[in-house]
ZADO-1210 file (C-alpha; in nm, 4 decimals, padded with zeros to 6 digits):
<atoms>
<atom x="-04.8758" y="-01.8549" z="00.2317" code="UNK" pos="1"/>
<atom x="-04.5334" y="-01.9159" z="00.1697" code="UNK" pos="2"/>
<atom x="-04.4523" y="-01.6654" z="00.4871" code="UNK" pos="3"/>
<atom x="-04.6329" y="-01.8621" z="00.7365" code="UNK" pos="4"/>
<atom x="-04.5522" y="-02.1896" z="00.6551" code="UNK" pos="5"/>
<atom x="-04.2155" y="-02.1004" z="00.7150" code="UNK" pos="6"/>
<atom x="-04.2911" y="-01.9614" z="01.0087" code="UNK" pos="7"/>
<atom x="-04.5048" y="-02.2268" z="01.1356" code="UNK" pos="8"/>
<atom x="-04.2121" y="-02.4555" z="01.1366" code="UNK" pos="9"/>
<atom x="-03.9395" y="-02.1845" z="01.3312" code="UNK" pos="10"/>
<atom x="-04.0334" y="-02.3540" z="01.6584" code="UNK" pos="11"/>
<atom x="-03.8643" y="-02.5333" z="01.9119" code="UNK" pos="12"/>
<atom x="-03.5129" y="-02.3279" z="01.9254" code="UNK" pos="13"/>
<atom x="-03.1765" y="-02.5298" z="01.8865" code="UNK" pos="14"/>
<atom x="-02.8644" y="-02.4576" z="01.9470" code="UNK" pos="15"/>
<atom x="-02.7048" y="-02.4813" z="01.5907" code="UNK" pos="16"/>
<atom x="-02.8212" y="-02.5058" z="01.2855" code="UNK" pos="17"/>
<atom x="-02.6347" y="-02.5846" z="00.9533" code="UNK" pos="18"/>
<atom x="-02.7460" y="-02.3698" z="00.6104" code="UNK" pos="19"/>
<atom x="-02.6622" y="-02.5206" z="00.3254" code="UNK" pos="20"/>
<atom x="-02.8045" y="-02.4088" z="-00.0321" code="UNK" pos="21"/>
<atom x="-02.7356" y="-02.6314" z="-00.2992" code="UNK" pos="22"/>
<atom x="-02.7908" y="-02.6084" z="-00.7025" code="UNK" pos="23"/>
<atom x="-02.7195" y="-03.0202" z="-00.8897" code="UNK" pos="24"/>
<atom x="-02.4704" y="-03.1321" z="-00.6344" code="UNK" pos="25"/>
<atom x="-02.6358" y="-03.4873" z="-00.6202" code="UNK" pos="26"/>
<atom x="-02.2713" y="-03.6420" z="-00.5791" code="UNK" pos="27"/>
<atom x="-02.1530" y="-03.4621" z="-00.2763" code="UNK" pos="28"/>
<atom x="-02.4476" y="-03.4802" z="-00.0858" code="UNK" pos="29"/>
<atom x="-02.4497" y="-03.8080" z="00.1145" code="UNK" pos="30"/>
<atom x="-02.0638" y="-03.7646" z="00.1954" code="UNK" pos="31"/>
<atom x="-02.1479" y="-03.4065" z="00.3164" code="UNK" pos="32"/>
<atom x="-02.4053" y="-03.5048" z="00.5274" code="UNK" pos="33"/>
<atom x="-02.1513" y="-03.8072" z="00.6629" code="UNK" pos="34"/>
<atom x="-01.8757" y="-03.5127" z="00.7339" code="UNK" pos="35"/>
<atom x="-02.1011" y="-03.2980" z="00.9275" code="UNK" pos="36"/>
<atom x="-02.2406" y="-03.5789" z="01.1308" code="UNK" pos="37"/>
<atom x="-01.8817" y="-03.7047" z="01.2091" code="UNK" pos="38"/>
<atom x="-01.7623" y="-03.2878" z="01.2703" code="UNK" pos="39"/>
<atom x="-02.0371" y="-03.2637" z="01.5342" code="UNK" pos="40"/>
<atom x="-02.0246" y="-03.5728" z="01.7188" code="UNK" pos="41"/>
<atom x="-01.8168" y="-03.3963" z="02.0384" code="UNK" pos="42"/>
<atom x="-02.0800" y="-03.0867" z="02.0209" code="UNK" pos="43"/>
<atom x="-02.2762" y="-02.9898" z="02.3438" code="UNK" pos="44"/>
<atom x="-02.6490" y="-02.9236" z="02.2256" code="UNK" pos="45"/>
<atom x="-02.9076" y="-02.9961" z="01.9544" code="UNK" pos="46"/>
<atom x="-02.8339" y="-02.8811" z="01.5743" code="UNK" pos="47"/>
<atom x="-03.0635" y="-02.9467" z="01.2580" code="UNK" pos="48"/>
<atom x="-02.9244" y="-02.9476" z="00.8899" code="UNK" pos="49"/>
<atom x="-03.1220" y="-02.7250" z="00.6918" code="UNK" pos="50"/>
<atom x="-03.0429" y="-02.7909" z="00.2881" code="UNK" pos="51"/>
<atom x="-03.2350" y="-02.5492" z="00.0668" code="UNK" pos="52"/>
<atom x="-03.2437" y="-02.7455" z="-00.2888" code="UNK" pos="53"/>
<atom x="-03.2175" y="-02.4276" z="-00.4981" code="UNK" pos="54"/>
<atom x="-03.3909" y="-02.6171" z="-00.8593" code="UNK" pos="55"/>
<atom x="-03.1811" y="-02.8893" z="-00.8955" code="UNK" pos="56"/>
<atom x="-03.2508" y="-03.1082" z="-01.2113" code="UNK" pos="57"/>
<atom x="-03.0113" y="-03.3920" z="-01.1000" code="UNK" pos="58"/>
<atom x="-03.1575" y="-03.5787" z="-00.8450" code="UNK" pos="59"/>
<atom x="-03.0318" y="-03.3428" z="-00.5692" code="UNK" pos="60"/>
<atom x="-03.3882" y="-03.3832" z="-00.4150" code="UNK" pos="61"/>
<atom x="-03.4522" y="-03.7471" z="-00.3442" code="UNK" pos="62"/>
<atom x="-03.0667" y="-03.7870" z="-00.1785" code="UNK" pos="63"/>
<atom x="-03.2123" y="-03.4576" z="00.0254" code="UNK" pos="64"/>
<atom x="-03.5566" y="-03.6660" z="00.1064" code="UNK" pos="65"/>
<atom x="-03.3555" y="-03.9971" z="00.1884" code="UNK" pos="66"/>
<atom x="-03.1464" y="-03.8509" z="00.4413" code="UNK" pos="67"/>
<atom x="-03.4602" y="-03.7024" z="00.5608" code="UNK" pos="68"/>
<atom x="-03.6285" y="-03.9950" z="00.6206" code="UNK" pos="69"/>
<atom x="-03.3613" y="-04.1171" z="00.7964" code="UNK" pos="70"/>
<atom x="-03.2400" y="-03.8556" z="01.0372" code="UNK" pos="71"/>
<atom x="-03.5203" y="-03.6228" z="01.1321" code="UNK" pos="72"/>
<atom x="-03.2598" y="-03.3196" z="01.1980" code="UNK" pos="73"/>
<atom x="-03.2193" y="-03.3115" z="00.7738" code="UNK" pos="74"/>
<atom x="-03.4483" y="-03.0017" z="00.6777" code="UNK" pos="75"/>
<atom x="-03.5209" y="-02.9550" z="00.3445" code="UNK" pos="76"/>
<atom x="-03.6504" y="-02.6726" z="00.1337" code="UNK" pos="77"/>
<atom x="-03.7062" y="-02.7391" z="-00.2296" code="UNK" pos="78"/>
<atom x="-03.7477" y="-02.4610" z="-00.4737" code="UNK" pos="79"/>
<atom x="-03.9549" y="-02.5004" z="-00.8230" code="UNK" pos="80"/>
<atom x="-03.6666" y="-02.3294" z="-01.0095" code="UNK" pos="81"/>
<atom x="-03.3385" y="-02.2294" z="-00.9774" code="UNK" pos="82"/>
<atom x="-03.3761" y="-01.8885" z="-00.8756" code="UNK" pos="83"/>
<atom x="-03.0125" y="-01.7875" z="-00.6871" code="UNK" pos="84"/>
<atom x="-02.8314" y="-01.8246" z="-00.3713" code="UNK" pos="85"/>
<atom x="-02.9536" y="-01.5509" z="-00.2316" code="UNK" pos="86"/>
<atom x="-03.3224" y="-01.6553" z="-00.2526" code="UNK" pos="87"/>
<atom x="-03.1937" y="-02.0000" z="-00.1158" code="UNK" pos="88"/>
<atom x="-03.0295" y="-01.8451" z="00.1787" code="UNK" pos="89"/>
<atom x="-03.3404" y="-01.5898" z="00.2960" code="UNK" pos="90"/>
<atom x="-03.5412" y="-01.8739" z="00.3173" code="UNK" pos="91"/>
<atom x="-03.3330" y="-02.0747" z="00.4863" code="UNK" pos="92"/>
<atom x="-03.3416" y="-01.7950" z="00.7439" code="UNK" pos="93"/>
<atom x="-03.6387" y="-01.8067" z="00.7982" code="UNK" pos="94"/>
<atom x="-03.6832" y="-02.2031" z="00.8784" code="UNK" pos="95"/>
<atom x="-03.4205" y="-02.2568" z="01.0796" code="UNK" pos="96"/>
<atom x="-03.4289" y="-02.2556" z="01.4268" code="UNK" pos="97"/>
<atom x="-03.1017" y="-02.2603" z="01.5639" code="UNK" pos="98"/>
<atom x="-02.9245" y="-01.9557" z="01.8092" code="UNK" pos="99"/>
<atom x="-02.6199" y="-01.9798" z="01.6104" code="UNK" pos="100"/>
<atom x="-02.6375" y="-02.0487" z="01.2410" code="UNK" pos="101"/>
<atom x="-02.3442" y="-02.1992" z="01.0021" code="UNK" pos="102"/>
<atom x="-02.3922" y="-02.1143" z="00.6160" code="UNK" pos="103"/>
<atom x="-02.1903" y="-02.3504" z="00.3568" code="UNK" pos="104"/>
<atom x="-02.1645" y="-02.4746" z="00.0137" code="UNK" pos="105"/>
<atom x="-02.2779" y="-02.8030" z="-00.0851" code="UNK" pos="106"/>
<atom x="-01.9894" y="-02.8937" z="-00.3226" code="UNK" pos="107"/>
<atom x="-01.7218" y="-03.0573" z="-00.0562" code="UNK" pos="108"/>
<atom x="-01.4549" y="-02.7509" z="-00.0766" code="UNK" pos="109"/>
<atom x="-01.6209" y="-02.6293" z="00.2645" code="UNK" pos="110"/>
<atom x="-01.4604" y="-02.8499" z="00.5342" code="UNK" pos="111"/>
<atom x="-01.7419" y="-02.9352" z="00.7621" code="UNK" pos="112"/>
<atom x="-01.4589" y="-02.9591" z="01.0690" code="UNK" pos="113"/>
<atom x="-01.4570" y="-02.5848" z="01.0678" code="UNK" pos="114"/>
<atom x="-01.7951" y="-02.5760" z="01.1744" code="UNK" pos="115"/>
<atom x="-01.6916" y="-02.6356" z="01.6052" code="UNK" pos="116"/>
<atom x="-01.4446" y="-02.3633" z="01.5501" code="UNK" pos="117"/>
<atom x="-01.6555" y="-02.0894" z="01.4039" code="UNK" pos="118"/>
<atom x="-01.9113" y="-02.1509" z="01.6471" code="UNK" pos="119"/>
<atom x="-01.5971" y="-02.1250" z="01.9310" code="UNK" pos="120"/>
<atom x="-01.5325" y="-01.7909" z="01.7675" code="UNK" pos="121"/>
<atom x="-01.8769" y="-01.6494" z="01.7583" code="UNK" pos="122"/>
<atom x="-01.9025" y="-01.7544" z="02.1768" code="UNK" pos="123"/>
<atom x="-01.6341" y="-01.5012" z="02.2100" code="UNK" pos="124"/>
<atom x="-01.8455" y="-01.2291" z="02.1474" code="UNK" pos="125"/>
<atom x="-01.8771" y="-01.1902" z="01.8023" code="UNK" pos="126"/>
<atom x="-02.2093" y="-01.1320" z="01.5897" code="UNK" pos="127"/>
<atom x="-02.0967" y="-01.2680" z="01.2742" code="UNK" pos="128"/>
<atom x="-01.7492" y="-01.4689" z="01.1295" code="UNK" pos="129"/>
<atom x="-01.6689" y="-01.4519" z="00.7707" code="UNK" pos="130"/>
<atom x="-01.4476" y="-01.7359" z="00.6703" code="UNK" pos="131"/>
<atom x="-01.1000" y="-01.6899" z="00.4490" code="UNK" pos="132"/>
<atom x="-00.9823" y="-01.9393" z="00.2025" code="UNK" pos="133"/>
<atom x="-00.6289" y="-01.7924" z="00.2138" code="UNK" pos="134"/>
<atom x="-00.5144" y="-02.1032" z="00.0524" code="UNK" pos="135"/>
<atom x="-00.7441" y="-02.1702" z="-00.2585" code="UNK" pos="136"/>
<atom x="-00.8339" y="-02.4677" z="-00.5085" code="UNK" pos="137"/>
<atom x="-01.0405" y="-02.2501" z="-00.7849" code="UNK" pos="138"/>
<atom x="-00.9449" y="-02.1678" z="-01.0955" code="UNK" pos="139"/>
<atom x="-00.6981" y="-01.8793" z="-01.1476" code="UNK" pos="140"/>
<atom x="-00.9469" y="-01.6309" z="-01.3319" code="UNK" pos="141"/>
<atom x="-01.1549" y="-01.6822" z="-01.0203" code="UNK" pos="142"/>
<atom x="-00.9453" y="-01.5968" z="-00.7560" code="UNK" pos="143"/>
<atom x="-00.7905" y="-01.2782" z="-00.9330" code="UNK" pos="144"/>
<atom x="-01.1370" y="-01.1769" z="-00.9701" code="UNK" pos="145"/>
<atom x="-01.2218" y="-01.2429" z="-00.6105" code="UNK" pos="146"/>
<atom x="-00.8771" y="-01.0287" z="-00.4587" code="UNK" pos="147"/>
<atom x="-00.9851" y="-00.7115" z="-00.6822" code="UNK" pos="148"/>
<atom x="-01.3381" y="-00.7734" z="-00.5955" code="UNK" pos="149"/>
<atom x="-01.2170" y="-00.7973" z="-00.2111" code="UNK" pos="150"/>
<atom x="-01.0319" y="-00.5347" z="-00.2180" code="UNK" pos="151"/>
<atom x="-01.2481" y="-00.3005" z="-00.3697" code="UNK" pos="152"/>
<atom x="-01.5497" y="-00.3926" z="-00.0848" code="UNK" pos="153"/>
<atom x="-01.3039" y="-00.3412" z="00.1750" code="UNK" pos="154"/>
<atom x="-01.2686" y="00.0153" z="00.0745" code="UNK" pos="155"/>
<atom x="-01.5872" y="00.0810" z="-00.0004" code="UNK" pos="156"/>
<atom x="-01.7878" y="-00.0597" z="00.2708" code="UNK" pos="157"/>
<atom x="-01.5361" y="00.0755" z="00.5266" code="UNK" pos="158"/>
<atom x="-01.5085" y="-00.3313" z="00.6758" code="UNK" pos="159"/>
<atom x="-01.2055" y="-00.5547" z="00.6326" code="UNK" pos="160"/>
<atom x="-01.2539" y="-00.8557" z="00.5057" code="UNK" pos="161"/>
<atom x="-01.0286" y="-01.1031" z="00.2859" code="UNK" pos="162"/>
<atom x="-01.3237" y="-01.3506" z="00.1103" code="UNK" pos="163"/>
<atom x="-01.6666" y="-01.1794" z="00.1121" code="UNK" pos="164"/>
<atom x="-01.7302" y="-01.4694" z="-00.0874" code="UNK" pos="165"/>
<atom x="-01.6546" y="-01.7485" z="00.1669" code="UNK" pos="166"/>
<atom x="-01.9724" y="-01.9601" z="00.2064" code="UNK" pos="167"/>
<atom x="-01.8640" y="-02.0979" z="00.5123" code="UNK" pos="168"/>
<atom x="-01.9789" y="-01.8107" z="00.7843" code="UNK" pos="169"/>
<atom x="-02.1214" y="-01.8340" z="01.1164" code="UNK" pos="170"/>
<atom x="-02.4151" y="-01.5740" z="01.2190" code="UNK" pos="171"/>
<atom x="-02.5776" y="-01.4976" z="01.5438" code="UNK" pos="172"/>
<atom x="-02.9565" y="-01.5347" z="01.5262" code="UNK" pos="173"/>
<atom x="-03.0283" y="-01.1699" z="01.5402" code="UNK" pos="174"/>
<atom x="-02.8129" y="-01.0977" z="01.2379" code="UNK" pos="175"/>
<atom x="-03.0269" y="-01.3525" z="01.0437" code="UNK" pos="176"/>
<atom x="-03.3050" y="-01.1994" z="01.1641" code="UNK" pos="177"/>
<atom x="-03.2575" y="-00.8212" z="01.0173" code="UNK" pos="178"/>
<atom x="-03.1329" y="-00.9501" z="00.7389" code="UNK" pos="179"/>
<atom x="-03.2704" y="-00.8530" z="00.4047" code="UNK" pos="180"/>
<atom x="-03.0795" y="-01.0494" z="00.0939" code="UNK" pos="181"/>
<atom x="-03.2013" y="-01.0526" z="-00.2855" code="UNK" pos="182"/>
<atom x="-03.0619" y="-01.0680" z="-00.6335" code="UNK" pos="183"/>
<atom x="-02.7113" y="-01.1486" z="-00.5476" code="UNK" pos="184"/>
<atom x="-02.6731" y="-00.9588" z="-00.1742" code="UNK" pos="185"/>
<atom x="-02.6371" y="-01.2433" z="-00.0010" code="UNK" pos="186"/>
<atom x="-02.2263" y="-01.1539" z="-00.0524" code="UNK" pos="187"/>
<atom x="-02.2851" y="-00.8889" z="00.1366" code="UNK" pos="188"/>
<atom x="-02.4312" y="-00.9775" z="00.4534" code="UNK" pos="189"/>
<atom x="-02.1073" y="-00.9349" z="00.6549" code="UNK" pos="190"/>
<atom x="-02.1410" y="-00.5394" z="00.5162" code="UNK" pos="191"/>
<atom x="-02.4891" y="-00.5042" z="00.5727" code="UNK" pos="192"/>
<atom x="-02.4264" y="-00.6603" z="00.9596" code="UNK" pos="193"/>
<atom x="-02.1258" y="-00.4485" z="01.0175" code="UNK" pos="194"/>
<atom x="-02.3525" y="-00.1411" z="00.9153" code="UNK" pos="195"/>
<atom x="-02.6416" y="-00.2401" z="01.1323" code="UNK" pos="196"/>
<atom x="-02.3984" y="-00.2233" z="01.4442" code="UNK" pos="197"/>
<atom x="-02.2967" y="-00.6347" z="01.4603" code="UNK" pos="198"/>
<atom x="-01.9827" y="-00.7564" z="01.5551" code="UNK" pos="199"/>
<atom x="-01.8211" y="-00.8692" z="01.2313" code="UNK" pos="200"/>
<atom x="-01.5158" y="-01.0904" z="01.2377" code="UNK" pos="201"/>
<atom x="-01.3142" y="-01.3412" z="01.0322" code="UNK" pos="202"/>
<atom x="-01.1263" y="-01.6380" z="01.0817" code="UNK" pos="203"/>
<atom x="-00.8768" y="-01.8515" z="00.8365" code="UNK" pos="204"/>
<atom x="-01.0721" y="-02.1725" z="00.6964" code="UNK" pos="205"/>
<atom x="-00.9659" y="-02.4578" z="00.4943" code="UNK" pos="206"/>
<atom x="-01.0719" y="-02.4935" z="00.1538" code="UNK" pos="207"/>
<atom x="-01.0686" y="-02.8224" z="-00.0481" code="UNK" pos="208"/>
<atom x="-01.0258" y="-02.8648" z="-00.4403" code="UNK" pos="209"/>
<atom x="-01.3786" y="-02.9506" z="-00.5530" code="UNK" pos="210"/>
<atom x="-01.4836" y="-03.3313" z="-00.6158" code="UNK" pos="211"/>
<atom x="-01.7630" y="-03.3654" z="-00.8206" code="UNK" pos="212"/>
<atom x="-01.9232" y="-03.1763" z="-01.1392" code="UNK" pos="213"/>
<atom x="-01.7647" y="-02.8078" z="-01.2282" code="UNK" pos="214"/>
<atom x="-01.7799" y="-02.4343" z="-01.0707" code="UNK" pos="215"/>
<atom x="-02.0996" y="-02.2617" z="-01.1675" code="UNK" pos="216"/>
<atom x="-01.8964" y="-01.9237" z="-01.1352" code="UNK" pos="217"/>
<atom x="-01.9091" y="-01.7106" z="-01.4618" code="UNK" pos="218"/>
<atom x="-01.7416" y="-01.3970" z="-01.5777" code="UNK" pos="219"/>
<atom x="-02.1066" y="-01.1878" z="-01.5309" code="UNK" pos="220"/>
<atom x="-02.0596" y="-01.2575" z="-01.1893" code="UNK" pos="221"/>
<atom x="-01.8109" y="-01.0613" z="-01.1145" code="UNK" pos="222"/>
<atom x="-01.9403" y="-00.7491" z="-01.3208" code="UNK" pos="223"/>
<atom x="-02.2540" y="-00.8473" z="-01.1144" code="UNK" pos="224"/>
<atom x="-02.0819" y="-00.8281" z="-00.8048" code="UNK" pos="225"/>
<atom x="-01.9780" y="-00.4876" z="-00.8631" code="UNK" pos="226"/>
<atom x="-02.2958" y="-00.3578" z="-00.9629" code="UNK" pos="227"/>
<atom x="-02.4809" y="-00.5397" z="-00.5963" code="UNK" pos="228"/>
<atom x="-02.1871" y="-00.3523" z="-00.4153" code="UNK" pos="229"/>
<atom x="-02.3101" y="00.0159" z="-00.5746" code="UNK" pos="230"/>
<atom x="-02.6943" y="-00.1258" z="-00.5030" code="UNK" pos="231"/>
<atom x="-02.5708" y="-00.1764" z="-00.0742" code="UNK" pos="232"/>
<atom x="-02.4134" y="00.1373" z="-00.1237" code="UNK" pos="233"/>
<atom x="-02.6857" y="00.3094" z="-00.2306" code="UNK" pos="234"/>
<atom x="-02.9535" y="00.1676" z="-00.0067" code="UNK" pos="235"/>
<atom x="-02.7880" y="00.1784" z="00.3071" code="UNK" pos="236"/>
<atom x="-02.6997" y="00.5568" z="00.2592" code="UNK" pos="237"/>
<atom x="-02.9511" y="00.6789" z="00.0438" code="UNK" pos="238"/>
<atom x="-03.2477" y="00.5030" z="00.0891" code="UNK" pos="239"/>
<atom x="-03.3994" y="00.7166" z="00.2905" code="UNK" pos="240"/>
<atom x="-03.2712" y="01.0565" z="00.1281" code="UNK" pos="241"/>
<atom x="-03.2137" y="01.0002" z="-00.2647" code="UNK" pos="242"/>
<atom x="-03.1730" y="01.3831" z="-00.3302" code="UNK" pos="243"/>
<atom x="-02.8442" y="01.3528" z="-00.1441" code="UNK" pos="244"/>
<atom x="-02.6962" y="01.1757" z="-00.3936" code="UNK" pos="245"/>
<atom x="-02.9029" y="01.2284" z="-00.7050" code="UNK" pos="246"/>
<atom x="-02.9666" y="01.6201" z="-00.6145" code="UNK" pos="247"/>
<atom x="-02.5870" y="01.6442" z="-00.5197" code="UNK" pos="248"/>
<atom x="-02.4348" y="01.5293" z="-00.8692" code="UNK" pos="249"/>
<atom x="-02.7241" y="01.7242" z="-01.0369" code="UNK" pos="250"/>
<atom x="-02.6537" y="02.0807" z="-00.8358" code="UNK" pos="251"/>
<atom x="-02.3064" y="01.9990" z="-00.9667" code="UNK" pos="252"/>
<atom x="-02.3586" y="01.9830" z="-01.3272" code="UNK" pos="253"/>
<atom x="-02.6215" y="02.2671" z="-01.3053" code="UNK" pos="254"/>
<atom x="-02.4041" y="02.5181" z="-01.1646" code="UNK" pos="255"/>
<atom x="-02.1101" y="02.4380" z="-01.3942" code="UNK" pos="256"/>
<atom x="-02.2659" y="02.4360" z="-01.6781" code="UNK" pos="257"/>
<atom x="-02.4507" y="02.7641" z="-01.5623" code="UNK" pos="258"/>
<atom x="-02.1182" y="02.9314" z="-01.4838" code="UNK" pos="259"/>
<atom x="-02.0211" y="02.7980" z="-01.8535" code="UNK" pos="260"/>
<atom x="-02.3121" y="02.9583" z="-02.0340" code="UNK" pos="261"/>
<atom x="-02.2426" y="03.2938" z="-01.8552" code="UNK" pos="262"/>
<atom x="-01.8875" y="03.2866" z="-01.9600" code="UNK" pos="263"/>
<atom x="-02.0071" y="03.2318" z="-02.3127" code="UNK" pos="264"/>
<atom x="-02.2593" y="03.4717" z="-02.2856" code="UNK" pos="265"/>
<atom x="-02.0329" y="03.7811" z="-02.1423" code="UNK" pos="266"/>
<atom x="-01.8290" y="03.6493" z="-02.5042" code="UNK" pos="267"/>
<atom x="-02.0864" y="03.7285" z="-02.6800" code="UNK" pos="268"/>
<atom x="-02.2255" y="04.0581" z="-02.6251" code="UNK" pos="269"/>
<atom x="-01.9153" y="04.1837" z="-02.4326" code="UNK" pos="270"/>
<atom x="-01.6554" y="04.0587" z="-02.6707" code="UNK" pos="271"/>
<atom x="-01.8418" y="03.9953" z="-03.0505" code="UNK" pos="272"/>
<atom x="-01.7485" y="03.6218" z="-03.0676" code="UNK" pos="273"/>
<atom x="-01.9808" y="03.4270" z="-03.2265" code="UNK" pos="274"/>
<atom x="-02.1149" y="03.0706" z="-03.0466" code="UNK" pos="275"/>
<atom x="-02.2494" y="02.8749" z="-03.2898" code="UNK" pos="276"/>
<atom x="-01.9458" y="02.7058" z="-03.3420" code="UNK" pos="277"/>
<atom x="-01.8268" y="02.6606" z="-02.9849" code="UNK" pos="278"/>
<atom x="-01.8603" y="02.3179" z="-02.8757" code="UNK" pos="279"/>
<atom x="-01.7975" y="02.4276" z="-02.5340" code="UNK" pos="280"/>
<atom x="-02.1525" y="02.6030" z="-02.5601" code="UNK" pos="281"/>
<atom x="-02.3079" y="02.2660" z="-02.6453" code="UNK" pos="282"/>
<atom x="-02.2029" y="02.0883" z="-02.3069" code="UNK" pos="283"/>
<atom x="-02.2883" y="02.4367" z="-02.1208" code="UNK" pos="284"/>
<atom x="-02.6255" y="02.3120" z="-02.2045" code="UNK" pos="285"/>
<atom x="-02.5948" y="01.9641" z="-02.1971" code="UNK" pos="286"/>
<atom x="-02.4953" y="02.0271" z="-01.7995" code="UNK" pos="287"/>
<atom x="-02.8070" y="02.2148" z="-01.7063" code="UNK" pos="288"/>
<atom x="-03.0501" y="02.0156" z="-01.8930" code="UNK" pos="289"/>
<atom x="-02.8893" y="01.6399" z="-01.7371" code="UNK" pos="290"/>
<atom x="-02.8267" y="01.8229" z="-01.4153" code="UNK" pos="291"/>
<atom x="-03.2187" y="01.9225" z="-01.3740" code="UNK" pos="292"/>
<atom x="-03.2959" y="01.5647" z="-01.4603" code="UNK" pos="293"/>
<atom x="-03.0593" y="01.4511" z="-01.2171" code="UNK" pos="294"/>
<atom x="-03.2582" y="01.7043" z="-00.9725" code="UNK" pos="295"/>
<atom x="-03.5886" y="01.6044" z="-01.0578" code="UNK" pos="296"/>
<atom x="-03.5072" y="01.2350" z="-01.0063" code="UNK" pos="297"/>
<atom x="-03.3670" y="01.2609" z="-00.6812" code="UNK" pos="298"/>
<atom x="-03.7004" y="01.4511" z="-00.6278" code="UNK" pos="299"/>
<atom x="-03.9205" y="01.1159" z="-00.7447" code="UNK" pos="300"/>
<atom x="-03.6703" y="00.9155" z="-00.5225" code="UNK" pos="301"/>
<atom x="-03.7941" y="01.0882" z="-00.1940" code="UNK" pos="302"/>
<atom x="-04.1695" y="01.0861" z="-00.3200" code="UNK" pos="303"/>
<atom x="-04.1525" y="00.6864" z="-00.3231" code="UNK" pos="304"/>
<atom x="-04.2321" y="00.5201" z="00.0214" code="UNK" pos="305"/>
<atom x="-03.9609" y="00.3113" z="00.1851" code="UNK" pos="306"/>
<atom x="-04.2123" y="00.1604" z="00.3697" code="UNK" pos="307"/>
<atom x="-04.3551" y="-00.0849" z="00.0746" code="UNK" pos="308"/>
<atom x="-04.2980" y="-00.4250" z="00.2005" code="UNK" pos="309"/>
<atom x="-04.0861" y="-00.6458" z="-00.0127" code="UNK" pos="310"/>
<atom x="-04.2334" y="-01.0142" z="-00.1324" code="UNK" pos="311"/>
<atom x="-04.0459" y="-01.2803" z="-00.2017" code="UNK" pos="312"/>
<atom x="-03.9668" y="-01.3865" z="-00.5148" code="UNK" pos="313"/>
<atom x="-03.9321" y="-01.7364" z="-00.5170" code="UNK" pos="314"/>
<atom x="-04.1607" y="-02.0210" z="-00.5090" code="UNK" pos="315"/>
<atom x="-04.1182" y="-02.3212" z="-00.2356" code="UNK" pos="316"/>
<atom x="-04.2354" y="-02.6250" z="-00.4067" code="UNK" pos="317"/>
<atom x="-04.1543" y="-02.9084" z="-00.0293" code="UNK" pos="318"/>
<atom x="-04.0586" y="-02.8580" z="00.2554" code="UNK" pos="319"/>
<atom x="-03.9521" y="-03.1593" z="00.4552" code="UNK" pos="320"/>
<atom x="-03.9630" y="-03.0728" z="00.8409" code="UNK" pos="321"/>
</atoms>
């Protein structure tokens, strides 16, 4: 139900539209709105400004319906709950309408003036631009967290970015389109894009101290980001073939610890030692029994279809379009 009423409002293409999710940032909202307005007046084609109101308990919503009411380009999703930024941002895909869509936070440390140039930037032939806060106003546990974080994607996912976490990113509508973002993934889309074949690129943004209310980063997120990084990992190589990486690490420990028991066993009959006071014996079988679970795993892996269609786990309580 959900699906199609989203759908049923995708129509009538513009040229840009502007993504923001937003959790109790009743404060910022109205100047926001003012800053985009005023950022866009010298653009050449229609835009829309989609907000997706992720739960807010503050108010957030009837700011969100007044500037609807006023200026019929405001979109507004409102969600029952809070249920993440990811959820916010997928279904914000799939309302808005523009060719060339602009993701940012709500809480005024996005500069809105950025906008014209990351849309310049994707014009030159780019799929998707990842902004940079190289100069930062958050606090200092939060950016050390972010470099080591930033670093360690880089590596990993084989792109070069400096701020996976920049909100402020421009996308090309097909990226949006094959875009699938959950739990917290949506940090990720500039890997997941770069994988699929897009164009990924980044450009230098400015980044304001924030104005209102407090950060709602935590330490968990970081550990969380971490653990989403091994989940990409995993599904974009080993979706489709689990026993590569389950079977791999299991042939691994079954063969060593096979090779271990036959040492131990050419001890014993070949050289009288005795074994039951070998702890080396004990992880000879430890190895073979984990590595045949390790085996049989990757074996249930490729028995699951990866075909099931996903739902959606939120709930979209208005939509003002």
């Amino acid at each position: 139900m959900e699906e199609n009423l989203l759908a049923d409002n995708n129509n009538d293409r513009v040229a840009l539209s502007i993504l923001i999710p937003l959790y109790n940032e009743k404060e910022s909202l109205s100047e926001l709105y003012q800053n985009i307005i005023a950022s866009l007046t010298d653009f050449d084609g229609e835009f829309e400004i989609v907000f997706v109101d992720d739960g807010s308990g503050d108010g957030s919503f009837d700011i969100l319906e007044s500037l609807h009411r006023t200026d019929r380009r405001v979109r507004v999703i409102q969600f029952r709950k809070n249920y993440g930024k990811s959820a916010a941002l997928d279904s914000g895909f799939k309302l808005v309408r523009g060719d060339i869509v602009v993701t940012m936070d709500a809480d005024l440390q996005d500069d809105p003036n950025e906008i014209p140039q990351l849309v310049a930037k994707i014009n030159q032939g780019y799929d998707l631009i990842s902004g940079w806060k190289k100069k930062r106003y958050d606090p200092f546990i939060k950016r050390q967290t972010s470099k080591i974080y930033n670093l360690v994607t880089s590596i990993i996912a084989g792109v070069r970015l400096h701020d996976f976490n920049c909100g402020l990113k421009a996308y090309r509508r097909d990226v949006i389109k094959e875009a699938e973002i959950y739990g917290q993934l949506h940090r990720f889309i500039p890997v997941l894009a770069h994988w699929k074949g897009f164009r990924v690129g980044e450009m230098v943004v400015k980044h304001h101290p924030r104005k209102f209310g407090r950060t709602k980063f935590g330490s968990f997120r970081f550990i969380a980001g971490m653990l989403d990084l091994f989940t990409v990992v995993f599904l974009n190589k080993f979706k489709k073939r689990p026993l590569h990486l389950f079977g791999s690490i299991g042939l691994v420990m079954t063969i060593v610890g096979m090779l271990l028991n036959g040492y131990l066993g050419y001890q014993r009959i070949f050289s009288q030692q005795y074994l039951s006071n070998r702890p080396l014996l004990f992880l000879a079988v430890l190895l073979v029994i984990v590595g045949i679970q390790f085996i049989s795993l990757g074996l249930l892996g490729e028995m699951i279809t990866e075909t099931q269609k996903r739902k959606n786990d939120y709930s979209v309580k208005n939509i003002l379009s």
